[in-house]
C-alpha positions in Angstrom: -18.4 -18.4 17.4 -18.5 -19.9 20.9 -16.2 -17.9 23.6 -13.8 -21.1 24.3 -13.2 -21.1 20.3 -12.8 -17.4 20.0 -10.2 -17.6 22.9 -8.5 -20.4 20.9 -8.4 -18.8 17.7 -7.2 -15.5 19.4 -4.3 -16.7 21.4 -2.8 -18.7 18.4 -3.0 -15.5 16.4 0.8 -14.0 15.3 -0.6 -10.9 15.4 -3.8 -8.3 16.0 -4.9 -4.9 15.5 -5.2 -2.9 18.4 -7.8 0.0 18.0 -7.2 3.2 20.7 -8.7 6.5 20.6 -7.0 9.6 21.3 -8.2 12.3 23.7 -9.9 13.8 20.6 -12.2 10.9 19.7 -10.0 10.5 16.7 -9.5 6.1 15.8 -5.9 5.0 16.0 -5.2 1.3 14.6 -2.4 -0.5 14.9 -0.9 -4.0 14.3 0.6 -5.5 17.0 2.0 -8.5 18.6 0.5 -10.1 21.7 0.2 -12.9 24.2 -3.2 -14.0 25.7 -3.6 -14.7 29.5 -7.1 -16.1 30.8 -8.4 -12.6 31.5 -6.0 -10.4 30.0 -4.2 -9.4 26.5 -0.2 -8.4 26.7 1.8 -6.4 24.4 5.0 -4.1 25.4 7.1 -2.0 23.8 10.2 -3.8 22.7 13.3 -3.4 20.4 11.5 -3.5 16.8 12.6 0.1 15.2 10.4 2.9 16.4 10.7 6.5 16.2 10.3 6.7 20.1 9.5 4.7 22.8 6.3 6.8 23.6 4.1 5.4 20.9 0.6 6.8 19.9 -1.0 3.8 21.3 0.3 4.5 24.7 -0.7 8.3 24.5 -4.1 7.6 23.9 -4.3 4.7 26.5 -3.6 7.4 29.1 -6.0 9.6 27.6 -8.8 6.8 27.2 -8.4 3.7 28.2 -11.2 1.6 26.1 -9.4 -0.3 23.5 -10.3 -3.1 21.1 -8.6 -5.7 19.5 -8.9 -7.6 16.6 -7.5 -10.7 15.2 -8.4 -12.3 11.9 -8.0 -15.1 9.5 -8.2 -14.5 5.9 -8.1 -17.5 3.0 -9.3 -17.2 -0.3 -11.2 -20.2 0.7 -14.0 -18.3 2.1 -15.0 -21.1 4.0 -11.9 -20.6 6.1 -12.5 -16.9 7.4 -12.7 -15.5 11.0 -12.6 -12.8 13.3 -12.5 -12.2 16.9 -12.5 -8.8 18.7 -11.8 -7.9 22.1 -13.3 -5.5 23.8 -11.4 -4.3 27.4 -9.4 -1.5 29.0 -6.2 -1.0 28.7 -3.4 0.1 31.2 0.3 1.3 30.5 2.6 -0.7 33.0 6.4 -0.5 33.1 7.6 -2.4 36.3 6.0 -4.4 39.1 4.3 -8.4 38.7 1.8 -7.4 35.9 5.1 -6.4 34.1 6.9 -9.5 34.4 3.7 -11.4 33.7 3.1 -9.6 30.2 6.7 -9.9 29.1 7.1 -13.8 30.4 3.8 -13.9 28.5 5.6 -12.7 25.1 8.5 -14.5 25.4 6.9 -17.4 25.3 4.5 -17.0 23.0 7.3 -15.0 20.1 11.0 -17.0 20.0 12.2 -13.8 18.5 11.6 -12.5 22.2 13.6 -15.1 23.8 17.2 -13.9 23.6 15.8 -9.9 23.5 12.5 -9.6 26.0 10.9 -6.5 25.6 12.2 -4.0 28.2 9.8 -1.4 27.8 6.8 -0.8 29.1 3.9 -2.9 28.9 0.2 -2.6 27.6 -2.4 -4.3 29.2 -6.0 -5.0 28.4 -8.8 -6.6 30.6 -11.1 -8.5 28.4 -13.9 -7.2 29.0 -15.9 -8.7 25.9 -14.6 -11.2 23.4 -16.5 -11.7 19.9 -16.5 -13.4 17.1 -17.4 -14.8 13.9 -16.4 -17.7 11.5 -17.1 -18.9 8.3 -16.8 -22.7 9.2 -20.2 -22.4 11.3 -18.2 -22.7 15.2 -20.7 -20.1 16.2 
């Protein structure tokens, strides 16, 4: 799939998979919800149930940084599948401009962020590498 498609079909996603490693080498996948700047992904810690606020995905951030993401499309048209992955690094941030820019990234994107933003902290990824694949022959 050409990169300005990929970026497309990311960024409307709903939601992705984040994949994290922790400091054992051990895979950790997630879904997740997430807003799309032009070189970076956003997601933060917000109000959703959790059983704490210092989630697996964040431990293993600190402990390794390399993340990937994955969005997807599935139809039982086959003719309407896709994929895109995002390779980057990730960083934990909880205050400061990259901060304000991830969560006035997610309130615009998600409604259901508008009269809660997320106060917690913030994950952010650095594309690094964006990939992708469709059945509809955009490659």
């Amino acid at each position: 799939m050409n990169p300005s498609e990929s970026r497309r079909r990311l960024a409307s996603s709903r939601v992705a998979r984040l994949a994290t490693l922790d400091a054992a080498g051990r895979p950790h996948l997630v879904p997740l919800v997430f807003a799309m700047g032009p070189d970076h992904i956003y997601s933060a810690v917000d109000h959703k149930p959790k059983r704490t606020p210092l989630l697996k995905r964040m431990r293993n951030i600190a402990a390794n940084p390399r993340v990937a993401l994955l969005a997807d499309h599935y139809d039982d048209d086959w003719s309407r599948l896709w994929w895109v992955r995002v390779d980057g690094t990730a960083e934990i941030i909880e205050t400061g401009p990259k901060w304000e820019r991830a969560i006035a990234a997610l309130v615009d994107k998600y409604p259901q962020y508008r009269g809660h933003p997320p106060d917690g902290a913030a994950i952010v990824i650095t594309i690094e590498r964006v990939a992708g694949w469709a059945a509809d022959g955009r490659a």
